[in-house]
Structure formats: C-alpha cells, structure tokens
C-alpha positions as YAML, in Angstrom:
chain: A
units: angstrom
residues:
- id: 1
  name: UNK
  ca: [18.91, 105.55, -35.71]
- id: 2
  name: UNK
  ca: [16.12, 107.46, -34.57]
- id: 3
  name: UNK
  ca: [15.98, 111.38, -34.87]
- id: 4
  name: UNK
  ca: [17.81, 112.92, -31.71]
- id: 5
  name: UNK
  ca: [15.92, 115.70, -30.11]
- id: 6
  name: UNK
  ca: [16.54, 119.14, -31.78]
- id: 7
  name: UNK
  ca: [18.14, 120.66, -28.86]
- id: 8
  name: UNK
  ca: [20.54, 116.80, -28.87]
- id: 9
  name: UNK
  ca: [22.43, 117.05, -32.21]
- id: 10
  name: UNK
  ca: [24.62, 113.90, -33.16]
- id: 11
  name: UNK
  ca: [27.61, 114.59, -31.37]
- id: 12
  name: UNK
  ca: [30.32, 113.37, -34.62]
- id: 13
  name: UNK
  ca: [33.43, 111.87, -33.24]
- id: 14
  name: UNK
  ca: [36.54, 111.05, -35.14]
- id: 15
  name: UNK
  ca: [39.24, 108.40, -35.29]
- id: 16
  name: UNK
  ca: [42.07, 108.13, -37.36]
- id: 17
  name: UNK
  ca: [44.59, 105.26, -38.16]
- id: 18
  name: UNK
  ca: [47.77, 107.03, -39.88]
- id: 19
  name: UNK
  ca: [50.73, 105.22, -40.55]
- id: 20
  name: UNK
  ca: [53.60, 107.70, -40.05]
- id: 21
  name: UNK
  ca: [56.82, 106.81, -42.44]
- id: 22
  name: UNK
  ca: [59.98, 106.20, -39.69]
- id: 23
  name: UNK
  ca: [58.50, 108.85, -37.56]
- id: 24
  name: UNK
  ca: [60.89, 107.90, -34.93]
- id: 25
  name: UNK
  ca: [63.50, 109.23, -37.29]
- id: 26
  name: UNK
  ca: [62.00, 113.10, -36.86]
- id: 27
  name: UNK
  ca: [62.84, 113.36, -33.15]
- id: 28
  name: UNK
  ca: [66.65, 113.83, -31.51]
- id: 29
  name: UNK
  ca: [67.18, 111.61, -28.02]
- id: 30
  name: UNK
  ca: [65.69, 114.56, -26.05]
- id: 31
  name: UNK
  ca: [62.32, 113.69, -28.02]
- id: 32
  name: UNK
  ca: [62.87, 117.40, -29.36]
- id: 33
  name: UNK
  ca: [61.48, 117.82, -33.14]
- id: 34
  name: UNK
  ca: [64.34, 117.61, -35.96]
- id: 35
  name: UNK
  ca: [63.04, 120.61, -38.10]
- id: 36
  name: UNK
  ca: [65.93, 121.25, -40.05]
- id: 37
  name: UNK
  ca: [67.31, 120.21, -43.36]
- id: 38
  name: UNK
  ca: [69.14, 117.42, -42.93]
- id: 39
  name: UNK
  ca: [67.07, 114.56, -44.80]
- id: 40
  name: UNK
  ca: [64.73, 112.33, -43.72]
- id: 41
  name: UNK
  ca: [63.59, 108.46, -44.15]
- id: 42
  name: UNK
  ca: [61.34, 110.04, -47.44]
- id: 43
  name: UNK
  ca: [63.20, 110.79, -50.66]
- id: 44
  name: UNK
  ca: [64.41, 113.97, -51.16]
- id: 45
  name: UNK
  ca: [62.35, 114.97, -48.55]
- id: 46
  name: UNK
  ca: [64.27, 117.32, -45.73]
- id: 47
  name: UNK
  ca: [63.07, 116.69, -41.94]
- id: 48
  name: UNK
  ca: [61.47, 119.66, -41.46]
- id: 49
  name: UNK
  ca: [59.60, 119.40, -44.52]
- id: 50
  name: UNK
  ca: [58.00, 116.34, -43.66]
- id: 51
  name: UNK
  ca: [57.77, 117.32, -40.11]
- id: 52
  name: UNK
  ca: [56.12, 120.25, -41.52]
- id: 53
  name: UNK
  ca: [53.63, 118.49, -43.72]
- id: 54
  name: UNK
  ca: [52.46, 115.99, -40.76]
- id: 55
  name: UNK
  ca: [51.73, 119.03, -39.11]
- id: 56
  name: UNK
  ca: [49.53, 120.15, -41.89]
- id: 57
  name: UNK
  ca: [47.93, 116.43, -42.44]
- id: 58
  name: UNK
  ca: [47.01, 116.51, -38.46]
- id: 59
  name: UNK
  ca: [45.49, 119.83, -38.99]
- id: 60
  name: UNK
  ca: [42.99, 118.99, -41.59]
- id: 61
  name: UNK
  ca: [42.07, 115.74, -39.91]
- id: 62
  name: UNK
  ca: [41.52, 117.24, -36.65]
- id: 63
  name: UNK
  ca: [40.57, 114.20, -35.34]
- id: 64
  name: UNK
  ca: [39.52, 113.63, -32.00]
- id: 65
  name: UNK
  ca: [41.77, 110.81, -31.34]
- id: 66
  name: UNK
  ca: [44.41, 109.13, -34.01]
- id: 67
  name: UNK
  ca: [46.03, 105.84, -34.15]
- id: 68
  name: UNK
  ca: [49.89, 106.50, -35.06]
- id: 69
  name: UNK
  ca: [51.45, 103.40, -36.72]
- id: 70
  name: UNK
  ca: [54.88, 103.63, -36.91]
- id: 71
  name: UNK
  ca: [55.16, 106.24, -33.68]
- id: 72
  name: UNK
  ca: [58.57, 107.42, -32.39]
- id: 73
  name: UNK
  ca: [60.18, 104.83, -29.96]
- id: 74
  name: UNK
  ca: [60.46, 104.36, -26.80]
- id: 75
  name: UNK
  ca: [64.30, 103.10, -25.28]
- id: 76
  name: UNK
  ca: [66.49, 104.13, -22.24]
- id: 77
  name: UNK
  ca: [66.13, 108.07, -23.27]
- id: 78
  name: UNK
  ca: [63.49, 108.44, -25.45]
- id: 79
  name: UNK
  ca: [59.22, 108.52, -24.56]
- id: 80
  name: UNK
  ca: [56.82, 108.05, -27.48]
- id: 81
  name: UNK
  ca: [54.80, 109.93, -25.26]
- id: 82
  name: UNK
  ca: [56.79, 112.95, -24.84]
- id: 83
  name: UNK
  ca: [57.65, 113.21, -28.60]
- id: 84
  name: UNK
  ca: [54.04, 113.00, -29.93]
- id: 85
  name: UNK
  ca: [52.88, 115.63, -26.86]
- id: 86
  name: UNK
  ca: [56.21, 117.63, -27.78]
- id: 87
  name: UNK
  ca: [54.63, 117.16, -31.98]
- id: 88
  name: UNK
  ca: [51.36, 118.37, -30.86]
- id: 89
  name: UNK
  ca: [52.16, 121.11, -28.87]
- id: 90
  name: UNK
  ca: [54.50, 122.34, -31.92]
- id: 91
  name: UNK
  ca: [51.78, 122.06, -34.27]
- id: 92
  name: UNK
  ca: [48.71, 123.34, -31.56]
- id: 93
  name: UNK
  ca: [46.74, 120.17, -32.31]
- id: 94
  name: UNK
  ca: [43.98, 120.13, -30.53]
- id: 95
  name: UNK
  ca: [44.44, 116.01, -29.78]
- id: 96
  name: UNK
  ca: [47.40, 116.65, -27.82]
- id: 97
  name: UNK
  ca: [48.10, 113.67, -25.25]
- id: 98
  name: UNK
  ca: [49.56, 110.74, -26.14]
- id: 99
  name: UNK
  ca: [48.65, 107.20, -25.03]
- id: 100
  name: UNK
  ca: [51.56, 104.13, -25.16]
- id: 101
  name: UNK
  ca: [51.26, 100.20, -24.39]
- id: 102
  name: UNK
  ca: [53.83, 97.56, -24.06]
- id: 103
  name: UNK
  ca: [56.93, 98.85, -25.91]
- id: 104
  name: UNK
  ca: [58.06, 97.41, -29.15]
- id: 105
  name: UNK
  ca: [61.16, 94.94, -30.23]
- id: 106
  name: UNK
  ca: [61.64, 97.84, -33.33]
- id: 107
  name: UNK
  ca: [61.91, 101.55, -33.44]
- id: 108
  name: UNK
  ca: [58.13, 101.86, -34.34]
- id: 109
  name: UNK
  ca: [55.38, 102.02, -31.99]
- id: 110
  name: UNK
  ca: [52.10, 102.27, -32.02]
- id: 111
  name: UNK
  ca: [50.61, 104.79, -30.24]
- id: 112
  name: UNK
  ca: [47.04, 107.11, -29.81]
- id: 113
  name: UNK
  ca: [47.16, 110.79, -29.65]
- id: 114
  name: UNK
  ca: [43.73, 112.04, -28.67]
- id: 115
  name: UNK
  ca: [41.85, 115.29, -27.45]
- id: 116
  name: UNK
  ca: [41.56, 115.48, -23.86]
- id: 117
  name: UNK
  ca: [38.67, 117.62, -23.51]
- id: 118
  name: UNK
  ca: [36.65, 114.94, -25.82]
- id: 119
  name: UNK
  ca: [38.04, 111.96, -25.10]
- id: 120
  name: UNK
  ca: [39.17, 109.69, -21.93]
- id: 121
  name: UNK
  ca: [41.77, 106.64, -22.49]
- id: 122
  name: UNK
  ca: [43.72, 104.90, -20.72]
- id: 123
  name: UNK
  ca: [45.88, 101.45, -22.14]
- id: 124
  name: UNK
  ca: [44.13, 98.09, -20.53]
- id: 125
  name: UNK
  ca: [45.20, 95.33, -22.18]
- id: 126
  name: UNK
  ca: [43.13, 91.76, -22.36]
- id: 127
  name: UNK
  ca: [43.82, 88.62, -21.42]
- id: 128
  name: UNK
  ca: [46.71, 86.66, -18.95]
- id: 129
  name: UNK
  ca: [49.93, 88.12, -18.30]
- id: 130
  name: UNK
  ca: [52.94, 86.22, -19.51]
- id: 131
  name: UNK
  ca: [53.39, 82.77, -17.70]
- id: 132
  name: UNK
  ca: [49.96, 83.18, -16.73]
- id: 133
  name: UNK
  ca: [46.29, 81.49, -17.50]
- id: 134
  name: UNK
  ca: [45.70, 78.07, -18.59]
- id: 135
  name: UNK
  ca: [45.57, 76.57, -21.69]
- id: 136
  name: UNK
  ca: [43.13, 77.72, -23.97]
- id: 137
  name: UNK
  ca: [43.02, 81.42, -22.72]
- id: 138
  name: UNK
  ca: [44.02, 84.21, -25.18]
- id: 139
  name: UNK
  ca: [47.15, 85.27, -24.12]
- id: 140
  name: UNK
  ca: [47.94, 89.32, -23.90]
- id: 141
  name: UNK
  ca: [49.65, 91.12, -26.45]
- id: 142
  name: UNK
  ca: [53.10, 90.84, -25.10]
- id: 143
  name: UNK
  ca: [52.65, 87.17, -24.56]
- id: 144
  name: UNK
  ca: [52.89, 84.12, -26.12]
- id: 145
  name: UNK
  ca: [50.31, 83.00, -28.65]
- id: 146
  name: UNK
  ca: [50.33, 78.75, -29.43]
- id: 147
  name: UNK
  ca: [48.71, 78.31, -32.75]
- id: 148
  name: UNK
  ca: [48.76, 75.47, -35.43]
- id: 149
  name: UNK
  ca: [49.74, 77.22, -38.93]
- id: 150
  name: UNK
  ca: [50.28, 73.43, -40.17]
- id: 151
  name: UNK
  ca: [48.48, 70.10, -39.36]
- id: 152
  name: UNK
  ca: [52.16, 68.09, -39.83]
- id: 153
  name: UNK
  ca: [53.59, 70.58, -37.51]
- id: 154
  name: UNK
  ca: [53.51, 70.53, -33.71]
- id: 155
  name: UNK
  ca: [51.64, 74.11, -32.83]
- id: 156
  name: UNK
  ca: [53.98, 77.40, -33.16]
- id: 157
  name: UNK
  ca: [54.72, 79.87, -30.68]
- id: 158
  name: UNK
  ca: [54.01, 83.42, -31.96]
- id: 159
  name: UNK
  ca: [54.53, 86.67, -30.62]
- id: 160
  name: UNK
  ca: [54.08, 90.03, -31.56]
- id: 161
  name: UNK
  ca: [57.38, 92.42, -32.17]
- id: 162
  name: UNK
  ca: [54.55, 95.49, -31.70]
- id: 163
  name: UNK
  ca: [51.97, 94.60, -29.59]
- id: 164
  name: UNK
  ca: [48.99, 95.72, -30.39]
- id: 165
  name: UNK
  ca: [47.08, 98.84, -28.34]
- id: 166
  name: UNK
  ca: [44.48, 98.01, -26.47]
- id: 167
  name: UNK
  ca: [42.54, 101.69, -25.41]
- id: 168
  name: UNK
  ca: [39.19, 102.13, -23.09]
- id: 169
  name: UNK
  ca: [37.67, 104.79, -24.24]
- id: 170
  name: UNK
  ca: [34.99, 107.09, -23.22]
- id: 171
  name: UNK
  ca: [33.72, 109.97, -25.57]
- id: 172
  name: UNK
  ca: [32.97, 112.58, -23.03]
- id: 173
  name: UNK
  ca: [30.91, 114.55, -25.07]
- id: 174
  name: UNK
  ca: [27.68, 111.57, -25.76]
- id: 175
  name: UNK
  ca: [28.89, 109.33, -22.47]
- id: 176
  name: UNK
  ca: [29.67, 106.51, -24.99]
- id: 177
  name: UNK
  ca: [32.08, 104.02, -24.21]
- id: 178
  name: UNK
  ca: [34.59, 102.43, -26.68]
- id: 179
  name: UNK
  ca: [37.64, 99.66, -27.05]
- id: 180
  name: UNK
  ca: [40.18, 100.53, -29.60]
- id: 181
  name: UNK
  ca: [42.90, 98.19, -30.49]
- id: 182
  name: UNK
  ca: [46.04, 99.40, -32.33]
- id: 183
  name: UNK
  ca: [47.46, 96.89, -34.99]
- id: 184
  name: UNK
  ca: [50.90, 96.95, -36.66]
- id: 185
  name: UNK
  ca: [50.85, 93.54, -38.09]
- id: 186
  name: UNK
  ca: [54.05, 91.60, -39.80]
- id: 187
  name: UNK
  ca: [55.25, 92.74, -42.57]
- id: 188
  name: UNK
  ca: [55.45, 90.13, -45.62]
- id: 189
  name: UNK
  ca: [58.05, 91.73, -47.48]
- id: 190
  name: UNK
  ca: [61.13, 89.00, -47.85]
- id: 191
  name: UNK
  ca: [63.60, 91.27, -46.27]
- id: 192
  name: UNK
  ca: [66.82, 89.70, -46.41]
- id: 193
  name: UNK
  ca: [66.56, 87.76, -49.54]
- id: 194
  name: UNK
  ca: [69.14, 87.40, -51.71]
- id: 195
  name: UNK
  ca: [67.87, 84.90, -54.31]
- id: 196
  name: UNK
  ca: [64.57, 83.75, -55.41]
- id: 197
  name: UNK
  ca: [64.13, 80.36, -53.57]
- id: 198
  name: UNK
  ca: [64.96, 82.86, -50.71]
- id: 199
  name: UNK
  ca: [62.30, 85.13, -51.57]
- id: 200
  name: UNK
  ca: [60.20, 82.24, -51.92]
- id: 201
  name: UNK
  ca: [60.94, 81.06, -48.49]
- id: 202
  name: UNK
  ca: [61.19, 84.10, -46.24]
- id: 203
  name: UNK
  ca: [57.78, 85.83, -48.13]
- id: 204
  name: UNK
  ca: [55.65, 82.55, -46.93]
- id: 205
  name: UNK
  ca: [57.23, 82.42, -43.46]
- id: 206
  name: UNK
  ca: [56.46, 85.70, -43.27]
- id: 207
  name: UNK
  ca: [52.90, 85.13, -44.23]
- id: 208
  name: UNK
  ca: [52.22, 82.50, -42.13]
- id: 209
  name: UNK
  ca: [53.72, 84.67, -39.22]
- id: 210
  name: UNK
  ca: [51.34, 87.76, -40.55]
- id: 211
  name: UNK
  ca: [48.53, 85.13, -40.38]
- id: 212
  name: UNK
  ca: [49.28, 83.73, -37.23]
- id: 213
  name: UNK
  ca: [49.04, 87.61, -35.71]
- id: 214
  name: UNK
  ca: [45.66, 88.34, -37.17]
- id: 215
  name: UNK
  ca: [43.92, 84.71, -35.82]
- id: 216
  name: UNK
  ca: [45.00, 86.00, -32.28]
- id: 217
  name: UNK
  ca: [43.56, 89.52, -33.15]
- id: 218
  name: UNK
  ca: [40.23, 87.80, -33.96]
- id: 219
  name: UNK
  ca: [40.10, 85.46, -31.42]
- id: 220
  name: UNK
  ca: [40.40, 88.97, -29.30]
- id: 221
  name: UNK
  ca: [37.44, 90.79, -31.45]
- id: 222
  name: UNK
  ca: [35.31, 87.51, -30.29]
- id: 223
  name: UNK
  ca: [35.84, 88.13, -26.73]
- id: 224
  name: UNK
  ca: [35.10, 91.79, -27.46]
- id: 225
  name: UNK
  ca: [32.16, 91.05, -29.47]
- id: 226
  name: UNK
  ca: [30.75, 88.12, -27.80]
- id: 227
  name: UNK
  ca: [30.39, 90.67, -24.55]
- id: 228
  name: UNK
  ca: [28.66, 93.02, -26.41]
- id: 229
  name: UNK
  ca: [31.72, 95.41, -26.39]
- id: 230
  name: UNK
  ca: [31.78, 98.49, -28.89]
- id: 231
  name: UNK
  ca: [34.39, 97.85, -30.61]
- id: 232
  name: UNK
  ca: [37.10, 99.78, -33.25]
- id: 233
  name: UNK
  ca: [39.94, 97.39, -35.08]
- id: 234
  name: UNK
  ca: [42.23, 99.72, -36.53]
- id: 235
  name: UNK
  ca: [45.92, 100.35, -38.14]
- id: 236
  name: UNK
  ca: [48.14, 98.86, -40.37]
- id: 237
  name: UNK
  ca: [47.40, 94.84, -41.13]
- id: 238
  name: UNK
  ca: [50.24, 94.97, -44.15]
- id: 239
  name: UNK
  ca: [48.00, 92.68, -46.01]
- id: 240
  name: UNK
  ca: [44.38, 92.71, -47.94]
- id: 241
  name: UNK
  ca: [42.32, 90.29, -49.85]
- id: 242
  name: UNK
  ca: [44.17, 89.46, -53.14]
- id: 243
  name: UNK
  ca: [47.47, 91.33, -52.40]
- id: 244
  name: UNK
  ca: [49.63, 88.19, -53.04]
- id: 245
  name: UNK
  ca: [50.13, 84.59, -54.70]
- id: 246
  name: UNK
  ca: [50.54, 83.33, -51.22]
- id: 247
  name: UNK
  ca: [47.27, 84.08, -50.29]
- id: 248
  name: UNK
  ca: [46.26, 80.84, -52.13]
- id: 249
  name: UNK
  ca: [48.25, 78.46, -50.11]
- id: 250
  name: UNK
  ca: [46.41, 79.44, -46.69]
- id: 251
  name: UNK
  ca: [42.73, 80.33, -48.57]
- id: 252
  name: UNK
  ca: [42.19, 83.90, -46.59]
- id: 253
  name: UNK
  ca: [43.75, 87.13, -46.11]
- id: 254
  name: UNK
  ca: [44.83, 88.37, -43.07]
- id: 255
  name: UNK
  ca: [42.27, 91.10, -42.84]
- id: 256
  name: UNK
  ca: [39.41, 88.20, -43.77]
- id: 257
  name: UNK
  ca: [40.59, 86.64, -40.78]
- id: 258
  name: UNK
  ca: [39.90, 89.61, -38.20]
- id: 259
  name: UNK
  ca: [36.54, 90.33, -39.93]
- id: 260
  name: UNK
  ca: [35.28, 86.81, -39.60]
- id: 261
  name: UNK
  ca: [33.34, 86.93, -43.08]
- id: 262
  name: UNK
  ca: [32.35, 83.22, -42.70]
- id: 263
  name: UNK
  ca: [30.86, 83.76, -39.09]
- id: 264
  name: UNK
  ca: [27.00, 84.95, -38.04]
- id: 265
  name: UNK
  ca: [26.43, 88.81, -38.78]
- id: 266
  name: UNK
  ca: [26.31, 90.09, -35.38]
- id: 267
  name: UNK
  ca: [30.42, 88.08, -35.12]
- id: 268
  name: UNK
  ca: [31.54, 89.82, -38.14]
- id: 269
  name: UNK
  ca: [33.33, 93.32, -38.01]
- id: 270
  name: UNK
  ca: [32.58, 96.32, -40.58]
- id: 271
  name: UNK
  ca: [34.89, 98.19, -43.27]
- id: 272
  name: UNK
  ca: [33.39, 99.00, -46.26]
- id: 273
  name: UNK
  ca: [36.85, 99.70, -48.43]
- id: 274
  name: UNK
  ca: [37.85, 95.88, -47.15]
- id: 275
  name: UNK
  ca: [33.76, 94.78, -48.37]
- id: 276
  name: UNK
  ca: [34.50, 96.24, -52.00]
- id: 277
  name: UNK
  ca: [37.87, 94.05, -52.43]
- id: 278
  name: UNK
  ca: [36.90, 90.73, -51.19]
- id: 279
  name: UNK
  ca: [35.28, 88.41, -53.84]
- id: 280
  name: UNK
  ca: [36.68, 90.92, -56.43]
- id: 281
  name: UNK
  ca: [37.83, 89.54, -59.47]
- id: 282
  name: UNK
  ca: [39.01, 92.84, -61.26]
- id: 283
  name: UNK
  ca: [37.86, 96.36, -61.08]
- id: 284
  name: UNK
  ca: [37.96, 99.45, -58.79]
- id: 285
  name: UNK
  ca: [39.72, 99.43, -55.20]
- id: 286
  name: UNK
  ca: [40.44, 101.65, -52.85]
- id: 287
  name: UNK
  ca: [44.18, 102.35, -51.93]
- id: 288
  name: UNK
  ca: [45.65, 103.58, -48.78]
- id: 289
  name: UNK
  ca: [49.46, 103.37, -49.51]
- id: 290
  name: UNK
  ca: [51.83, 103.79, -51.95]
- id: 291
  name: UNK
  ca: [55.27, 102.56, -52.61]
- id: 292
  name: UNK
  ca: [57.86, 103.27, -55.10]
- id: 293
  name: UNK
  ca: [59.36, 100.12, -56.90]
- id: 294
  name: UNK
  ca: [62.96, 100.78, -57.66]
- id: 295
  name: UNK
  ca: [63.50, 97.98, -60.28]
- id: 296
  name: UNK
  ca: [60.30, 99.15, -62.25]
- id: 297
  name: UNK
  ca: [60.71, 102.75, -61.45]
- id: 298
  name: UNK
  ca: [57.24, 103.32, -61.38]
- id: 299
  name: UNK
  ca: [54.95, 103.28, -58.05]
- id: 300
  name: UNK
  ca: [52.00, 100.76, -56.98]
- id: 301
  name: UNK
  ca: [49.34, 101.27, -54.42]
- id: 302
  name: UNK
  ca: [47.91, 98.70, -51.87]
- id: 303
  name: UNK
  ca: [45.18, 99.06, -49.36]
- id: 304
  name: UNK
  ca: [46.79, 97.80, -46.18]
- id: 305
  name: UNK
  ca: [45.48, 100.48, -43.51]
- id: 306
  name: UNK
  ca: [41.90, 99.60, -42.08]
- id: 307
  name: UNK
  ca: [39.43, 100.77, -39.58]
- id: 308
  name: UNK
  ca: [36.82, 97.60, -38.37]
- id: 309
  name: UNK
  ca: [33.83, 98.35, -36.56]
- id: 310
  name: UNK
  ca: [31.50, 95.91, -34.38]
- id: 311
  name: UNK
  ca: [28.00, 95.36, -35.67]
- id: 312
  name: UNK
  ca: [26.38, 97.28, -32.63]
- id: 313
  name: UNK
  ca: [28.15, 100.56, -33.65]
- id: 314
  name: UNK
  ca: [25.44, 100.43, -37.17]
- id: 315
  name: UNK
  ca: [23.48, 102.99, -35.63]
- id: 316
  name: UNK
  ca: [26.38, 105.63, -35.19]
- id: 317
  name: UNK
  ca: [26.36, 106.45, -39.13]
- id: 318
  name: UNK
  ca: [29.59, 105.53, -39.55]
- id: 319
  name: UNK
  ca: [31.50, 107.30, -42.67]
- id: 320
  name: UNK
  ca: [35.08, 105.93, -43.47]
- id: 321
  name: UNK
  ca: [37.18, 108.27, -45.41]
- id: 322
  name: UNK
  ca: [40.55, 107.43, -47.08]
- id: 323
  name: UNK
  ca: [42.51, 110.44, -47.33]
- id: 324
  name: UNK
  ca: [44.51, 109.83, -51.02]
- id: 325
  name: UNK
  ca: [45.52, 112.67, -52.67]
- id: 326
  name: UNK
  ca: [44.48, 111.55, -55.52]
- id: 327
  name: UNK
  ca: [41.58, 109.99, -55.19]
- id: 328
  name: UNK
  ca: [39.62, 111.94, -52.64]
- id: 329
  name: UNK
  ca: [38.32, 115.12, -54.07]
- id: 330
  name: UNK
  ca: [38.87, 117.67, -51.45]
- id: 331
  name: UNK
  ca: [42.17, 116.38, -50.82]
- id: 332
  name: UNK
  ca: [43.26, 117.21, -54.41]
- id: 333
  name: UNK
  ca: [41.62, 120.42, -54.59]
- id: 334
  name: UNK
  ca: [43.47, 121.68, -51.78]
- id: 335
  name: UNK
  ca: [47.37, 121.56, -53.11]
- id: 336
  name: UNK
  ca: [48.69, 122.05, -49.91]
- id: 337
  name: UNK
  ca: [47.33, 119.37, -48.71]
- id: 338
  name: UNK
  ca: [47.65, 117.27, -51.34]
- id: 339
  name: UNK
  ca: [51.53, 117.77, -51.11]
- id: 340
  name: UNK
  ca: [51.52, 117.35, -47.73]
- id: 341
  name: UNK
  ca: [50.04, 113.90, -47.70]
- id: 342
  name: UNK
  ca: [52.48, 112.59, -50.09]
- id: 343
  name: UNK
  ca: [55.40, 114.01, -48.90]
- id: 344
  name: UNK
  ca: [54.62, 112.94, -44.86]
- id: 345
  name: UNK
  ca: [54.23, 109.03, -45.54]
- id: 346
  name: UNK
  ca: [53.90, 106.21, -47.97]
- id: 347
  name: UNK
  ca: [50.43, 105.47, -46.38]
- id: 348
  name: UNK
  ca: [47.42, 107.59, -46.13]
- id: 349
  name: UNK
  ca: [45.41, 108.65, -43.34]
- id: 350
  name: UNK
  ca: [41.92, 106.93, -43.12]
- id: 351
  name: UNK
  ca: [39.66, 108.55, -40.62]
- id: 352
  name: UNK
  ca: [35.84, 107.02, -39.09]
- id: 353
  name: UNK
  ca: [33.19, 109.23, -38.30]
- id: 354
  name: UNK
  ca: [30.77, 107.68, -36.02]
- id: 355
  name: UNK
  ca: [27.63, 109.98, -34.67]
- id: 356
  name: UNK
  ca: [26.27, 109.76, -31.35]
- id: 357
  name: UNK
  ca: [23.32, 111.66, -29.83]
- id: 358
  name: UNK
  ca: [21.78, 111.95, -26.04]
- id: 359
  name: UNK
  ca: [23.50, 111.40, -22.62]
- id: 360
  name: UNK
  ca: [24.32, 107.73, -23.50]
- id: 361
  name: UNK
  ca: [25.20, 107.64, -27.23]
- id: 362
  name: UNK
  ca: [23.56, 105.94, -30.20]
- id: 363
  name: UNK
  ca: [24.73, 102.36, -29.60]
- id: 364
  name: UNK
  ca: [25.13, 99.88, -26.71]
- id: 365
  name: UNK
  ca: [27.25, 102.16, -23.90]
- id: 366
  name: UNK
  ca: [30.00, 99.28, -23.71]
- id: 367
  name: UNK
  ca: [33.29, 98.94, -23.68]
- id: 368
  name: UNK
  ca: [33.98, 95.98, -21.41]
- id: 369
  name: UNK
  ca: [36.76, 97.57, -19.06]
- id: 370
  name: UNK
  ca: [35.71, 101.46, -18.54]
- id: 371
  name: UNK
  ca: [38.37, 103.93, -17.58]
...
C-alpha cells in the first residue's frame, strides 16, 4: 500500500466476530438486562457476573462494529435489537446500534452491533426470495438451498435454522464500502444420542448438513468476489480443518470449503489462523474456544470462530487478533480481563484490523449493494 499523505493517516477500522454463550438467557421479556444473581447458562457463573464481564470484553475491544453469534432472540415480545442497544447503552459502548436479519428457528441470533458515527449498515440480503428465481440461482438465506451431498442420492433440500447476516457497509470515516456476512453454521455435536451407532449416525448427518451450509456460503463469496465486492466472512463455522474423523469421509472441512483453497488466488478468501491449520500434520494452532468435557473432566480447545477476507482487501494491512486469555499476551497481563473473557463465553473474541487511508480507502470502494 503506498504511503498515505502525512496530513491522511490510515484510518484503522475494527470488526469483531464474538460468540456470546446463551446470551439470550441475560435479558427478561422486556429485553431489560438480568444483572442479578440468579445463575446463568456458564457454570457457577451468576448473571450479572457474566453480564458484567461482556461489558468489560466489549470495552477493551472497542470495536467499531462486532458480529454477535449467539445474540438474544427475537419472538412475539422480545427485539434482538432492543436488548443489544439496551446492553450497550448499560455498558456506554461506543458501537451502540444494533443491526438484525431474518429471525432464527432457535433462541440465538446473529446479529451486528456497530458505531454509528463510524459506520453505516443496513441488512440486504442476496439472492431470490423464497419461491422465487430459477433453477440454478443461489437462493437467499431464508430459502431453500438444493444440493447433492451424495451421488446415489437425489439432491437435498437444505436450509439454514440461522440465516446468515448479510450487512452493506460503509466506513464513514475513509468512504470505503464493505459486505459482511454473519455465519452461525450447524453444529456437529450428536445431540440426542443415546448410543454409539447413534452417535455415529446423527454426528455425520450433522456434518453433511454443516457441509451443505458452507457450499451455499461459498457459492455466495463467488458472487461477491467474482463482482469485485470487498468482502468480510465472519462468525462461528463450528468446524476447522482436522477437527474430526468425519472429515475424511467428505475430503474438506467446512471452513476449506468457504475459502476455496483449490480455486485461482484472486477466488480464494484470507485468514491466516485457518492458513496455519490446514495441511498440518501436528504442531501449534491457534484456538478460539474452549469447552469443558464432563466425562474427562478436563477442557479442550478448538478453533471454530473465523474472520475471511477477499483478496482485494491485501492492501488494508489486515491484522487478525484472537483474544485467548491465555495465549494472547496483553490479554493475560491484564487479570481483569483475562477473567472476564473466560467467564463471558466458551469462545473468544477474534477481532480484524483493516487500515484505510484518503477519501476512498485503500482497496477497491465496493461493496456490490451500497446503503
């Protein structure tokens, strides 16, 4: 990227993708904050003190626009937009309005709480409405996706229980336009199981379903991409190169399947935390979650939360950041942090700086549909 003028510094903005632990479970039907002590989804973990150490996680992200996973829900009396404004305003977050799309089948949404002095969104979804288009088209998020998970099968109809959250954006600050889209993708746990065949059974349906989610997420980044879009992929894909012994029965991971690793350069999408696990036989990884295993009473980490970028967005520096407790530096030094992080969710925040500079940004100024 070439040196912006002195009096033009790069203009950093920042995203975040946090999956919030039953967040839903923090607000009463009014959408008002349950700060008190009754407990919460967490163990041994009151509401208030895990309201309390969201707050604090928020705080030292202060991110200019974040990606909740797992956001409070939206029914016949309650807004995922009024909780997560009624959050902010507890907390004085700066990113303070809350953006919604098509309402989920579960009590978790996804939803993007951003800074309205920096940033302008608005929710427009891609692709034909249900009972729309032709055949061929990539449906919208709340559709109906047709896809052939097994050549002695007649194609399966997929849908998604949380659509993902498709956000124009427009950094008001550098003039540079951006898509976001919001994932939540199947989980693969084998809820429900009572035996092992069962386990067997429900974890590869499962899989296949998980699968079946991502291929229409990246036949979605190649519209994106193919126009020239700027483009952010980012959330909670509940899967990652080498998490399972399923993965061997379809070849790829879910998340290989949105970056497109076999496709030209300018078609595949960026993380570098997904770049260090693929192809890796053994060795470091980075983690974003972690999970306590009742039967082995000990916990395991997994790195399920990711942020993609499109090619064209090279220029903007961008710096991913996982915020671990543990493993990131500052976050350990500070200890109320640290505690905060581990007692607000079993996943970690991970936050994308990207650096723009002049009127129209450091990449291509697209975004397909502007707000």
């Amino acid at each position: 990227m070439a040196n912006a003028p002195l009096d033009q510094p790069p203009k950093r903005l920042r995203l975040a993708t946090y999956n919030v632990e039953w967040f839903n479970g923090l607000f009463d039907d009014e959408d008002k904050l349950l700060a008190d002590d009754e407990r919460s989804a967490r163990y041994k973990i009151s509401r208030a003190e895990q309201l309390a150490s969201i707050g604090i996680v928020f705080t030292a992200m202060d991110a200019d626009g974040v990606m909740i996973i797992e956001a409070p829900d939206t029914g016949t009396h309650r807004s995922t937009t009024r909780a997560l404004e009624n959050f902010a305003r507890h907390f004085g977050l700066r990113s303070r309005r809350a953006l919604h799309g098509f309402v989920s089948e579960t009590e978790q949404e996804i939803a993007f709480l951003y800074d309205p002095d920096r940033l302008s969104a608005s929710h427009r979804p891609m692709g034909p409405a249900p009972g729309e288009g032709v055949a061929g088209d990539v449906p919208r998020f709340d559709g109906v996706f047709s896809q052939t998970l097994n050549s002695d099968l007649p194609p399966e109809q997929i849908r998604f229980s949380k659509p993902p959250l498709e956000v124009a954006l427009t950094d008001r600050l550098s003039g540079q336009h951006l898509r976001l889209i919001g994932v939540h993708a199947k989980s693969k746990a084998p809820h429900g199981a009572r035996t092992p065949a069962a386990v067997t059974r429900i974890a590869i349906e499962n899989r296949r379903k998980q699968l079946a989610q991502c291929l229409w997420l990246r036949a979605r980044v190649q519209t994106h991409l193919l126009q020239g879009d700027a483009l952010v992929v980012m959330g909670d894909f509940n899967d990652g190169p080498g998490l399972d012994e399923y993965e061997k029965l379809f070849g790829k991971s879910g998340i290989e399947i949105v970056i497109g690793p076999d496709s030209a350069p300018e078609m595949q999408m960026l993380d570098p935390h997904a770049k260090m696990v693929l192809g890796r036989k053994i060795g470091v990884a980075p983690t974003s979650s972690r999970f306590y295993d009742l039967s082995r009473k000990r916990y395991f980490e997994a790195l399920l939360d990711f942020i993609l970028v499109s090619p064209n967005l090279a220029p903007a520096a961008p710096v991913w950041r996982i915020w671990h407790p543990m493993d990131d530096p500052d976050c350990w030094r500070i200890p109320e942090l640290r505690e905060a992080l581990l007692a607000a969710s079993d996943h970690f925040p991970v936050t994308l700086d990207l650096h723009f500079s002049g009127a129209n940004g450091a990449g291509p100024n697209r975004a397909g549909n502007v707000p």
